[in-house]
PAMI-266710 format. One record per residue (C-alpha): x, y, z; residue in three letters. Coordinates in steps of 0.25 Angstrom, whole numbers, plus 5000, padded with zeros to 4 digits. Layout:
<rs>
+------+------+------+-----+
|   px |   py |   pz |  aa |
+------+------+------+-----+
|    X |    Y |    Z | ala |
...
+------+------+------+-----+
</rs>
This chain:
<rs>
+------+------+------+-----+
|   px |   py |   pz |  aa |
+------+------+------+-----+
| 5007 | 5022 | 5126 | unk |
| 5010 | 5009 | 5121 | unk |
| 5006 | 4997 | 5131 | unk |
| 5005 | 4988 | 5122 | unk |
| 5004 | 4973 | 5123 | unk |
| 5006 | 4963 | 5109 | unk |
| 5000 | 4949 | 5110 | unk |
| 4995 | 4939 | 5101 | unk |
| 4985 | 4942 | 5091 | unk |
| 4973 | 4933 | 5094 | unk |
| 4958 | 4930 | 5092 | unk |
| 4956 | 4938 | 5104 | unk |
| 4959 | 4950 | 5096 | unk |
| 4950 | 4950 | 5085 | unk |
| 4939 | 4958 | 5088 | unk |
| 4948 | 4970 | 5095 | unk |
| 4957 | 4968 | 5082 | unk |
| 4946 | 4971 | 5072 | unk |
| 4942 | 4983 | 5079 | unk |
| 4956 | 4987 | 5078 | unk |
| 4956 | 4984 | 5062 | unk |
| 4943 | 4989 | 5060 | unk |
| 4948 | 5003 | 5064 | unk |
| 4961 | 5001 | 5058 | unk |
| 4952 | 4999 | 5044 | unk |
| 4943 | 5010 | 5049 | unk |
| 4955 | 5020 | 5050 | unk |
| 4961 | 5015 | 5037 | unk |
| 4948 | 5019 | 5028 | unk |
| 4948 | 5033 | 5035 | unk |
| 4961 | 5033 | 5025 | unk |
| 4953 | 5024 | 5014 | unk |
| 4938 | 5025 | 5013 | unk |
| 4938 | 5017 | 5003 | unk |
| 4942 | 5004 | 5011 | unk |
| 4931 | 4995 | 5016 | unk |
| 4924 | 5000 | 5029 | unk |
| 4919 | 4988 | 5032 | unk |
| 4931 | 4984 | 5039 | unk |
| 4928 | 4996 | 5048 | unk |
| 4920 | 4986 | 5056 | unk |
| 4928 | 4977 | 5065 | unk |
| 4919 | 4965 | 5062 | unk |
| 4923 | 4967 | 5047 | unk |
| 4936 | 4969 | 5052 | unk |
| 4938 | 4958 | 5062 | unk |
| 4935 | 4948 | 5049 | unk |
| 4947 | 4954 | 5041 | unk |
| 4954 | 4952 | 5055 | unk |
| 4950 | 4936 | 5057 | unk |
| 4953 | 4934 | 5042 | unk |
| 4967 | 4938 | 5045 | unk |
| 4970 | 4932 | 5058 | unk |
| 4963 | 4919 | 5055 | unk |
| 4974 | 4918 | 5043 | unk |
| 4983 | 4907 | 5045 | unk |
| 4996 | 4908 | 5055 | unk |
| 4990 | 4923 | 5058 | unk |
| 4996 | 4929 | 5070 | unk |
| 4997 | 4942 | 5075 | unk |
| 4999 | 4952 | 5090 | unk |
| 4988 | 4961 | 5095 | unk |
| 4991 | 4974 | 5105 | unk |
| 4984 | 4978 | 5117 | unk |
| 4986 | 4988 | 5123 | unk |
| 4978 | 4991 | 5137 | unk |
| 4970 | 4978 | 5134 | unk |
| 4965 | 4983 | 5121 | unk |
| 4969 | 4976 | 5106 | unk |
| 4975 | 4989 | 5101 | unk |
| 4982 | 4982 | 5087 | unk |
| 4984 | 4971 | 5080 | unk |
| 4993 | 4962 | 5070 | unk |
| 4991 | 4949 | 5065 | unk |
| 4997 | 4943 | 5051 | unk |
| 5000 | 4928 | 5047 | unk |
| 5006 | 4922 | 5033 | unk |
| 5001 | 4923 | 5019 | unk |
| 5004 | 4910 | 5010 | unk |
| 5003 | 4916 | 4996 | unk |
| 5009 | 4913 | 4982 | unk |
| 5010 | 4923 | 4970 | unk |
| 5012 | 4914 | 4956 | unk |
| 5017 | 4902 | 4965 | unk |
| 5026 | 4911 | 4973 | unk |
| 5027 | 4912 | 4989 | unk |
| 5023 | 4927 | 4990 | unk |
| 5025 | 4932 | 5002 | unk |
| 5035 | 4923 | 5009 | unk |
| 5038 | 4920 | 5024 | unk |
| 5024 | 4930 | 5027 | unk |
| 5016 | 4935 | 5039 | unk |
| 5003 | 4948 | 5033 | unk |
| 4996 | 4958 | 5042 | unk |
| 4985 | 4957 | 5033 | unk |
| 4975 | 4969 | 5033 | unk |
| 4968 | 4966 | 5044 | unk |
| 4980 | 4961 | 5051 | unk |
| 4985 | 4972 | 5059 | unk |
| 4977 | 4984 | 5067 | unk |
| 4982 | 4994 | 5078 | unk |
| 4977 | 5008 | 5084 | unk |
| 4991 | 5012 | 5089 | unk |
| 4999 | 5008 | 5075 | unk |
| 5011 | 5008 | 5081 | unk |
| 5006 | 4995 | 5088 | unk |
| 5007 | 4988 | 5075 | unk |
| 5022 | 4986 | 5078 | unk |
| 5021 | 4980 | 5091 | unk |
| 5010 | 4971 | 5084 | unk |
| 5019 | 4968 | 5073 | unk |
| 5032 | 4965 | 5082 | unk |
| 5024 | 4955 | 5090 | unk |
| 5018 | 4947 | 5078 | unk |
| 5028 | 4948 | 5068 | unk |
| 5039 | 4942 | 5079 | unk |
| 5030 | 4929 | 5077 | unk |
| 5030 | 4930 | 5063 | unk |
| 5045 | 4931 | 5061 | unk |
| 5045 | 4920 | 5070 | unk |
| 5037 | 4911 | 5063 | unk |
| 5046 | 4916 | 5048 | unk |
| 5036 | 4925 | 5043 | unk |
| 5046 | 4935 | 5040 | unk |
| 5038 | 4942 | 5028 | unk |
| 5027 | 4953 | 5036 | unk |
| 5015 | 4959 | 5027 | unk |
| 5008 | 4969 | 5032 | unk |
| 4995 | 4975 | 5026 | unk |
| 4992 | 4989 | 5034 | unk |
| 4982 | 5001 | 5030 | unk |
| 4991 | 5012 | 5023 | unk |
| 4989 | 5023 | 5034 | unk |
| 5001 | 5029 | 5038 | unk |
| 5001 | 5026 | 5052 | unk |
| 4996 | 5012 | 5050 | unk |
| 5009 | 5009 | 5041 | unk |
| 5020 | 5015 | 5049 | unk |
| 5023 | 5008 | 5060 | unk |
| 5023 | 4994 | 5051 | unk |
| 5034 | 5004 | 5044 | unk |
| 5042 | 5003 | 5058 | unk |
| 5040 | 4988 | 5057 | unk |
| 5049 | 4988 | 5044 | unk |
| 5037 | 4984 | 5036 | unk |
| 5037 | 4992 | 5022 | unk |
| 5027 | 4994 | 5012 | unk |
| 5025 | 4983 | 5000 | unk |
| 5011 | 4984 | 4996 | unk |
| 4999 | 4995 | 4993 | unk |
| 4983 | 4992 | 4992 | unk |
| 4977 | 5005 | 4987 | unk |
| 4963 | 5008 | 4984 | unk |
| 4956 | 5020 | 4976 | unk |
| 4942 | 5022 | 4974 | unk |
| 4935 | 5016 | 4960 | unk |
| 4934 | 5029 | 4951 | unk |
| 4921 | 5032 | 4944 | unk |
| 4924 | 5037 | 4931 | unk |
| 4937 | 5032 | 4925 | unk |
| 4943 | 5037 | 4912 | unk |
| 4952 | 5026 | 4906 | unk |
| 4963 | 5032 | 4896 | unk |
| 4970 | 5021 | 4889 | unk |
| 4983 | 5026 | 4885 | unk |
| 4986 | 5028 | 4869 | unk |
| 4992 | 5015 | 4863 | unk |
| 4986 | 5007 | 4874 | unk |
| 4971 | 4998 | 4874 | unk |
| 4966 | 4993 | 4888 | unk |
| 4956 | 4981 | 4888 | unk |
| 4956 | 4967 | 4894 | unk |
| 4965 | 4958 | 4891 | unk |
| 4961 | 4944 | 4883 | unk |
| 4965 | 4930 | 4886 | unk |
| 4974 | 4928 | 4872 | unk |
| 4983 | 4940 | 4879 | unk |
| 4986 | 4934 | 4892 | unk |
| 5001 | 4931 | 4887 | unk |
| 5003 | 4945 | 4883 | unk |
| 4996 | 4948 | 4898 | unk |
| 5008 | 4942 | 4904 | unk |
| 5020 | 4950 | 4901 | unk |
| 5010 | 4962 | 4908 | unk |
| 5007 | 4953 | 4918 | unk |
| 5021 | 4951 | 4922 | unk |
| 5024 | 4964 | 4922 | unk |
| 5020 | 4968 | 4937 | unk |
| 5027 | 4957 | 4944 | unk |
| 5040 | 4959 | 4936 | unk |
| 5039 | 4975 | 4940 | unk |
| 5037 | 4968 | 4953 | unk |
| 5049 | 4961 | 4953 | unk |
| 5057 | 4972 | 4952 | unk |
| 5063 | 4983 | 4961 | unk |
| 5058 | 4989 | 4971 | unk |
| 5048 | 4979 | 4972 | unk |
| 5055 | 4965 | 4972 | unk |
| 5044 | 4957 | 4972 | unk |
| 5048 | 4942 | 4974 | unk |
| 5037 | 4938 | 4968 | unk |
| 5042 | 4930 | 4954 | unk |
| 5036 | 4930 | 4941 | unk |
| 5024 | 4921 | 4937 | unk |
| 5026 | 4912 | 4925 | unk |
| 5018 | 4916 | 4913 | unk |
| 5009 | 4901 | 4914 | unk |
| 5004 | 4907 | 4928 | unk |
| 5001 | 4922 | 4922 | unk |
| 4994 | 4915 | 4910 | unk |
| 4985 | 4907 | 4920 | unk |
| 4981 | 4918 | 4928 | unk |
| 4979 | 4927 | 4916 | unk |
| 4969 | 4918 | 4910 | unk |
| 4962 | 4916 | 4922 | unk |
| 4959 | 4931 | 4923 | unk |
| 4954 | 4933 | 4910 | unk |
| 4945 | 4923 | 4910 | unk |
| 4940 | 4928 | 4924 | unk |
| 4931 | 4939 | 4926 | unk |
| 4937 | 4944 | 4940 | unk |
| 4948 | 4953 | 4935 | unk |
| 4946 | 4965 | 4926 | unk |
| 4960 | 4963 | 4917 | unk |
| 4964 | 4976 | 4909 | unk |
| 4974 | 4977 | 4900 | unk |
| 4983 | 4989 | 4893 | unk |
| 4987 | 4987 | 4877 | unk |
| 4998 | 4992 | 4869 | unk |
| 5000 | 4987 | 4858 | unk |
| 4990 | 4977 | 4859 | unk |
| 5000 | 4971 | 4870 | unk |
| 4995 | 4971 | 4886 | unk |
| 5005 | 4981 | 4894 | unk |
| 4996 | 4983 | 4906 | unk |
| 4985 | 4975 | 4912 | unk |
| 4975 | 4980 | 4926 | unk |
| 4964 | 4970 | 4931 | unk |
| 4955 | 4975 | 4941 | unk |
| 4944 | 4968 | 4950 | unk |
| 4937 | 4967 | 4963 | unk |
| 4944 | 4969 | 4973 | unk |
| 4937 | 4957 | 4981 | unk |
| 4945 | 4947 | 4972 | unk |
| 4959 | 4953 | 4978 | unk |
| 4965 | 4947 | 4991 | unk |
| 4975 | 4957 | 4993 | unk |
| 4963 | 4969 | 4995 | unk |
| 4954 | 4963 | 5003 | unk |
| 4946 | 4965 | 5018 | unk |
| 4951 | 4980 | 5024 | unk |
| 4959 | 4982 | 5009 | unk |
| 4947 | 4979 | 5000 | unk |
| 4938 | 4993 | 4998 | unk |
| 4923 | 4989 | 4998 | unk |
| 4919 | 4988 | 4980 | unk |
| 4933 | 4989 | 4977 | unk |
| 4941 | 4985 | 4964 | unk |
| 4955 | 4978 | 4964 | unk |
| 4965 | 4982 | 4954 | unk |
| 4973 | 4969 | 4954 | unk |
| 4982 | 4970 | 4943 | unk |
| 4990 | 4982 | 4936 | unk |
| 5003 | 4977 | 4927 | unk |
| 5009 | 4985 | 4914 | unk |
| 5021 | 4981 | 4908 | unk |
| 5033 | 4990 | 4909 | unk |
| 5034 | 4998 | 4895 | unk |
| 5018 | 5002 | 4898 | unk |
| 5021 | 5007 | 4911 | unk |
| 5018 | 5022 | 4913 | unk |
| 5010 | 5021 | 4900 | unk |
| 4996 | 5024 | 4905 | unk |
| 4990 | 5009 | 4903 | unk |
| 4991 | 5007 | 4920 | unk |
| 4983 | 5021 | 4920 | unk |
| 4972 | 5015 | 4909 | unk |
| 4970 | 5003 | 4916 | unk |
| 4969 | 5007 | 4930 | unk |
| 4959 | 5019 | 4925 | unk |
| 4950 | 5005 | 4919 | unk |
| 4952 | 4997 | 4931 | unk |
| 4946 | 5008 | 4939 | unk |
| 4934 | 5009 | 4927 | unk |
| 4932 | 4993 | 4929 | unk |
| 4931 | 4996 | 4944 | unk |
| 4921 | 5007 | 4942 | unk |
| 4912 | 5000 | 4931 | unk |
| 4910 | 4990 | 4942 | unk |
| 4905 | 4998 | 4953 | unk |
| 4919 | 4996 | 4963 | unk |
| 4921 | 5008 | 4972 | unk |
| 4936 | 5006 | 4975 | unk |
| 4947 | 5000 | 4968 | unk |
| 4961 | 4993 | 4976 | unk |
| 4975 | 4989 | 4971 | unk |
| 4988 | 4986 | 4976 | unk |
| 5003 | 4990 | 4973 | unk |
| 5017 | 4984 | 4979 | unk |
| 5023 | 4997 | 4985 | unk |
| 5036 | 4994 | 4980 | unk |
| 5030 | 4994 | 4965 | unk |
| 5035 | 5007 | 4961 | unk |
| 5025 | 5009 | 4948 | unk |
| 5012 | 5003 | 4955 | unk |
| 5014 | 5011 | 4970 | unk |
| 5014 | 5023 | 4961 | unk |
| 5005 | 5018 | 4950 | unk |
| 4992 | 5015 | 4960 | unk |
| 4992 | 5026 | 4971 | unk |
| 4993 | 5036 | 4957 | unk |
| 4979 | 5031 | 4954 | unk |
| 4973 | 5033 | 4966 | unk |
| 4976 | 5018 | 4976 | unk |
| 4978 | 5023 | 4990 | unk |
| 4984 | 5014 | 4998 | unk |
| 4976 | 5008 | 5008 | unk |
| 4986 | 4995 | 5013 | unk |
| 5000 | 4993 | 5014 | unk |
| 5007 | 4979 | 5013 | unk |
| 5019 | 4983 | 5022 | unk |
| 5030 | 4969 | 5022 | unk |
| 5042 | 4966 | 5031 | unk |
| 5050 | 4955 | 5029 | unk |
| 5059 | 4951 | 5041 | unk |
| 5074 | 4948 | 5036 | unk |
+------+------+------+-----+
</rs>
């Protein structure tokens, strides 16, 4: 039975909205326990709600169906740069608190209403984040949405046995190293670059990389490993709170979570057991430090890091799904 009616998302909508998300998180942690269960309650989720509707040129439709709000979808522009670059072009993001339905077929009658006005107004580029249950990220499928970017999440384990492998020494890296940091730094976004991911995105100039190298190493936000061969850098890993990520953050973050931000190894050392030495000492960092659970993200269409993560133990708990209308 479908009698359905779309109208304009409005203030009106709010509390019946939260209800619907806080039992869109509540079903979600029955996948992933480890995901905060605060946001089980509609008050902690009706402020994840208002942050994302109160965003700037936000806009959205809202289904009723025998006078009840049954679902829900509201999105509106991201304004970001990435080393001085536009990054996500023409934009509209269903942020994670942005959509929530009981009938998930719904979500396309949601989306068909909302994103008419969108395409009207140029924001042709859709972003869509959407809890990875199966049923959840179909019918976005039959919108012509397709996966771009993973959050996965693991627990912290207790015990940790780091085995550096032979020819290899892991410590933190040293302020007179930055220019040999570089080239390892590098080394992601150029693998990034490349086919099948075609990221856009181009490189930063080594005068920006410099800047932001000092400023970490002389900070004590990020724990920065490195791998050595031959006294040269080949991989490096840093880790820290997760608090200090915008990307994992409200219904993503896990309560005393950890955030392994970066993960880069040049080319030759792939495959050599460096990636394995660090990410066993990042989870050793987490553990010393009481955090319970430990985050990370991957694009999809990274062929090495989508294999690399799940591999040790990341379940994925969002998708970034993306359109982009011709």
């Amino acid at each position: 039975m479908r009698g359905l009616e779309v109208v304009p998302f409005s203030d009106e909508h709010l509390e019946d909205a939260a209800r619907l998300l806080a039992a869109r998180h509540a079903r979600h942690r029955r996948a992933e326990p480890l995901l905060s269960q605060r946001f089980e309650d509609p008050v902690a989720a009706r402020a994840e709600l208002d942050e994302a509707w109160r965003a700037e040129d936000a806009s959205g439709a809202a289904a009723v169906r025998s006078g009840r709000l049954v679902g829900y979808v509201d999105g509106a522009p991201r304004r970001a740069e990435v080393w001085g670059q536009n990054l996500w072009g023409e934009n509209v993001w269903v942020e994670l608190a942005g959509h929530a339905v009981e009938e998930p077929e719904d979500v396309r009658d949601l989306y068909a209403a909302a994103a008419a006005r969108w395409v009207d107004e140029r924001q042709t580029r859709h972003y869509v984040l959407v809890p990875a249950i199966d049923e959840l990220v179909e019918p976005w499928f039959r919108l012509s949405f397709g996966q771009q970017h993973a959050h996965g999440v693991r627990e912290v384990p207790a015990d940790t046995e780091v085995r550096v492998p032979e020819g290899f020494e892991i410590r933190e890296p040293r302020t007179d190293e930055i220019e040999a940091l570089l080239e390892v730094d590098l080394a992601l976004p150029a693998h990034q670059q490349r086919s099948p991911v075609f990221n856009g995105i181009s490189l930063p100039s080594p005068e920006l990389l410099r800047e932001e190298w000092a400023k970490t190493l002389a900070g004590d936000e990020e724990y920065v490993l490195a791998a050595y061969r031959g006294g040269k850098p080949v991989a490096v890993w840093s880790v820290l709170s997760a608090e200090a990520s915008s990307l994992h953050r409200g219904l993503a973050r896990p309560d005393h979570a950890a955030f392994l931000g970066f993960a880069s190894t040049l080319p030759e050392s792939r495959g050599s057991g460096a990636g394995l030495a660090l990410t066993a000492a990042s989870f050793a960092w987490a553990a010393g430090r009481g955090y319970e659970a430990i985050v990370t993200d991957w694009r999809v269409t990274n062929l090495l890091a989508s294999r690399f993560w799940p591999k040790r133990g990341f379940r994925t708990t969002f998708l970034r799904l993306y359109r982009s209308i011709p």
